[in-house]
DOMITOR-505704 format. One line per 2 residues: number of its first residue (from 0); their letters; for each residue x, y, z of N, C-alpha, C. Coordinates in nm, 4 decimals, padded with zeros to 6 digits. Each point is the difference from the previous one (the first is absolute). Layout:
DOMITOR-505704
NUM> A> X,Y,Z,X,Y,Z,X,Y,Z | ...
//
This chain:
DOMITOR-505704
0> XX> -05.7119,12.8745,-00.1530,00.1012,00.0551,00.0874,-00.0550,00.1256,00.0684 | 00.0019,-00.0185,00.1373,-00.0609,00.1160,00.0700,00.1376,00.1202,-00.0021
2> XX> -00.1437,00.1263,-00.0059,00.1148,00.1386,00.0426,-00.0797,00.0422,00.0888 | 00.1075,00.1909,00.0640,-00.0358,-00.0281,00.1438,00.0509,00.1747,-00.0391
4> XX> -00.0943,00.0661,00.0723,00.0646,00.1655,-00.0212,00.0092,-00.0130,00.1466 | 00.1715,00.1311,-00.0526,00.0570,00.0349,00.1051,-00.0376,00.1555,00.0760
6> XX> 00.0014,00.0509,00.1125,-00.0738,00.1340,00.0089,00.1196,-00.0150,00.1277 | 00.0818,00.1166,-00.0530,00.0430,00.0801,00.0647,00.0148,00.1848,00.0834
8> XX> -00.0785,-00.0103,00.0858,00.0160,00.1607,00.1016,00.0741,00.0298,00.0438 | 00.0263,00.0716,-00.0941,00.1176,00.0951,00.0326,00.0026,00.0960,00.1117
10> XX> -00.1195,00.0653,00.0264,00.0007,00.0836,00.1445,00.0219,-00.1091,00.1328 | 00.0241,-00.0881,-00.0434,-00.0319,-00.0975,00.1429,00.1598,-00.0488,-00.0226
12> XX> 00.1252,00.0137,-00.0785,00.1128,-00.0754,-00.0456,00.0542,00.1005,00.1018 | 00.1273,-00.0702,00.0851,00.0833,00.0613,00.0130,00.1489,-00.0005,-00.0361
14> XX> 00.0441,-00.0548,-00.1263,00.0688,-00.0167,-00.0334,00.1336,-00.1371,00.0519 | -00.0640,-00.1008,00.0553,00.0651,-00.0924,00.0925,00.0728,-00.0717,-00.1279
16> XX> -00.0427,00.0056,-00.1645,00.0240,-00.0922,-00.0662,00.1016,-00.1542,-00.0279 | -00.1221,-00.0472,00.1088,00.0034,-00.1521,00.0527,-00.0869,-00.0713,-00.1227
18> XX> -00.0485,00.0726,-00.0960,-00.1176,-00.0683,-00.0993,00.1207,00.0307,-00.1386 | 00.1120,00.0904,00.0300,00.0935,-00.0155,-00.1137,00.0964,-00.1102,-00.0056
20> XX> 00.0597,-00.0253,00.1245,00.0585,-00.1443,00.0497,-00.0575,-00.1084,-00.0285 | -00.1484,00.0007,-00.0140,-00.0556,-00.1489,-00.0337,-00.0115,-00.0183,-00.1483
22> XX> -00.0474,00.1892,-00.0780,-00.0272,-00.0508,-00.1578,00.0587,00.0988,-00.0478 | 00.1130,00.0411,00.0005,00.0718,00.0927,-00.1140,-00.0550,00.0461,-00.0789
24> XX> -00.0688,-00.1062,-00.1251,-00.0314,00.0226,-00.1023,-00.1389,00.1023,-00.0093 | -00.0623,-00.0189,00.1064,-00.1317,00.0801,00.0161,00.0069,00.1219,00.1176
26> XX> 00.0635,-00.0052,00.0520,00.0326,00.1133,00.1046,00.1335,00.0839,-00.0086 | -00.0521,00.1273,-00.0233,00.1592,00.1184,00.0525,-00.0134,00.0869,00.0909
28> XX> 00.0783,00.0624,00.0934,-00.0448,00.0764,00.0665,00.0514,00.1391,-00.0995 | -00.0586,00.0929,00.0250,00.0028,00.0916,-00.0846,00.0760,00.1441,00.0796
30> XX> -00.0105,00.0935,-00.0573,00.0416,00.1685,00.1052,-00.0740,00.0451,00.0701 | -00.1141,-00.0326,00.0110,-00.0731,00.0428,00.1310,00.0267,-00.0988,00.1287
32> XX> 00.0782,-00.0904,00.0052,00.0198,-00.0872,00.0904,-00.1163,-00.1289,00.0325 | -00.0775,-00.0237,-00.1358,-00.0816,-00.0882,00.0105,-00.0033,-00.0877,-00.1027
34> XX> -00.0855,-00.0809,00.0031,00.0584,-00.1377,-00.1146,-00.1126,00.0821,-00.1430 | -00.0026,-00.0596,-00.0838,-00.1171,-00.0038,-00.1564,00.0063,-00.1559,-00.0348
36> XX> -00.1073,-00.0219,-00.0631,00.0279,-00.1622,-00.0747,-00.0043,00.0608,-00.1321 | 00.1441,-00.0747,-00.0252,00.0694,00.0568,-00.1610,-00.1339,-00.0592,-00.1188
38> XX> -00.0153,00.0864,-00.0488,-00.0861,-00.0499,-00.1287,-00.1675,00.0193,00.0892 | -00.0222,00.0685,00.0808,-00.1104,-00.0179,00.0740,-00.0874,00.1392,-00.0737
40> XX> -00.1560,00.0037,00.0330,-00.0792,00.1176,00.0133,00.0338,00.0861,00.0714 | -00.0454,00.1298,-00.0135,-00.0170,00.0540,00.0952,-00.1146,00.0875,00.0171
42> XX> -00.0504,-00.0003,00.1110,-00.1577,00.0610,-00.0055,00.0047,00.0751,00.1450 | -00.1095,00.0780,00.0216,-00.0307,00.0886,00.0936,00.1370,00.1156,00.0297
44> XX> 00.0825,00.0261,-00.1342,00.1120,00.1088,00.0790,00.0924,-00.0667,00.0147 | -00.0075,-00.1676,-00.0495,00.1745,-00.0956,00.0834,-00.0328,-00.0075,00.1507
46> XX> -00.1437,-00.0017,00.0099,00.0049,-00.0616,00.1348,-00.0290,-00.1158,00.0495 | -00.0084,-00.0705,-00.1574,-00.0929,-00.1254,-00.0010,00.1497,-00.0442,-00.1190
48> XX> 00.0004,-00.1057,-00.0231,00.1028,-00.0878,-00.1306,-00.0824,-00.1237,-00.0175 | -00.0130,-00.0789,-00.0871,-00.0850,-00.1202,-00.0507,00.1083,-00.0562,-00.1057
50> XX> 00.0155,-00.1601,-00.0062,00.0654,-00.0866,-00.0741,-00.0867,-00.1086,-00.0509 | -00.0272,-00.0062,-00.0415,-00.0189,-00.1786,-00.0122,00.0848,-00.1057,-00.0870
52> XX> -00.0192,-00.0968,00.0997,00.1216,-00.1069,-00.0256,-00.0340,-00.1286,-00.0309 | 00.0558,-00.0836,-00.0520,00.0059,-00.1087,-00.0331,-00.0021,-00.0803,00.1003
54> XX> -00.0063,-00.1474,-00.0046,-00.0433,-00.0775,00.1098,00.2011,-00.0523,00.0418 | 00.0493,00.0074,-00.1126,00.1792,-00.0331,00.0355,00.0276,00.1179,00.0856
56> XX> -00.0156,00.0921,-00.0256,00.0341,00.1033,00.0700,-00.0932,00.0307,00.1807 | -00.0556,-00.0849,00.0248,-00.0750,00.0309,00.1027,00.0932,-00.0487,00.1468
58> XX> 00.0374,-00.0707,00.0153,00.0729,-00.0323,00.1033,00.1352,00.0691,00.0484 | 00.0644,00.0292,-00.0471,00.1030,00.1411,00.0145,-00.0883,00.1287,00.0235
60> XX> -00.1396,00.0534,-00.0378,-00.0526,00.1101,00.0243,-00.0704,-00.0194,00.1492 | -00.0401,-00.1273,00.0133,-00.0760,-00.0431,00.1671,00.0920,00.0102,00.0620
62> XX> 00.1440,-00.0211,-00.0239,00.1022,00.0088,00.0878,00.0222,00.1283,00.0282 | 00.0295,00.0680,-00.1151,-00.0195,00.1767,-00.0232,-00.1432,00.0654,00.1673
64> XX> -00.1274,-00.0305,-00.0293,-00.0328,00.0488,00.0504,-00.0002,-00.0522,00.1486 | -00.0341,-00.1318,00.0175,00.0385,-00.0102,00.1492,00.1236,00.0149,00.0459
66> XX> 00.1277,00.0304,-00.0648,00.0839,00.0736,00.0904,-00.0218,00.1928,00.0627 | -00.0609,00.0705,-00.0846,-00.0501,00.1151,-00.0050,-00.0488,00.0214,00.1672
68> XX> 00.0696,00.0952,00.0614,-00.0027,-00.0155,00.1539,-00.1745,00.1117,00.0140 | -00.0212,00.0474,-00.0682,-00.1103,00.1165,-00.0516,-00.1334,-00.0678,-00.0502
70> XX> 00.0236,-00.1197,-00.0685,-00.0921,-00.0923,-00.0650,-00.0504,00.1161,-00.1303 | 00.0426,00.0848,-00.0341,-00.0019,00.0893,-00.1069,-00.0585,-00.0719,-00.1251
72> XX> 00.0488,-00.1545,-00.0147,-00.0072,-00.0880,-00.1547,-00.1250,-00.0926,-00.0201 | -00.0745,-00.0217,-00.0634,-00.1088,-00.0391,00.0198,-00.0061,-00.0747,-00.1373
74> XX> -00.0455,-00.1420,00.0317,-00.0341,-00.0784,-00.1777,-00.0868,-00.0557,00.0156 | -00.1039,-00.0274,-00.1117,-00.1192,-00.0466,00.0189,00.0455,-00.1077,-00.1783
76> XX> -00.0966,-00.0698,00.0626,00.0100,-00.1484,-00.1237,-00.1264,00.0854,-00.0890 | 00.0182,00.0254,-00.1404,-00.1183,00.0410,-00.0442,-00.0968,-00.1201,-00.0420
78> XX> 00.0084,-00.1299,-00.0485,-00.0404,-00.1447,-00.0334,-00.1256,00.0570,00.1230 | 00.0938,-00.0487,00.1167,-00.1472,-00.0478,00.1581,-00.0094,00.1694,00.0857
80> XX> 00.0368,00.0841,-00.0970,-00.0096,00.1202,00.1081,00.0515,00.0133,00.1306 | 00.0865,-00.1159,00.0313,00.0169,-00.0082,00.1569,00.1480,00.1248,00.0318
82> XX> -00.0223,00.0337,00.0975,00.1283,00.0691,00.0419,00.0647,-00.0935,00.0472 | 00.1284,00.0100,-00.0206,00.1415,-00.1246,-00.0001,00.0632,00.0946,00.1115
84> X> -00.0513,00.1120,00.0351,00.1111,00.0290,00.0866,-00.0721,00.1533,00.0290
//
């Protein structure tokens, strides 16, 4: 079963949370007026967030990021290294 980390930039979010509408469960927008992925890393200061997910969980997060008007969301398949998005 392939997984797939999620990388979310936060300096690049503008808070549209169109990626909370698609996955609740992994997206909130928070008090700074920008999203976090719940249960996520955080690296460089919270300017960076990292998830990795399960392969059930991948299709609600592609939805997540190609709605993202910013393209802020970024997942890569770790299996083939490929960026999914």
């Amino acid at each position: 079963m392939a997984k797939y980390k999620i990388t979310l930039g936060r300096e690049t979010c503008i808070g549209a949370a169109s990626c909370v509408a698609c996955a609740e469960d992994f997206w909130k927008l928070v008090d700074d007026s920008k999203v976090d992925i719940i249960g996520g890393a955080r690296e460089n200061g919270n300017k960076i967030q990292t998830i990795v997910i399960e392969e059930k969980d991948f299709e609600k997060n592609l939805e997540a990021a190609k709605s993202c008007p910013v393209n802020a969301i970024h997942i890569k398949n770790l299996q083939t290294g490929k960026d999914e998005i």
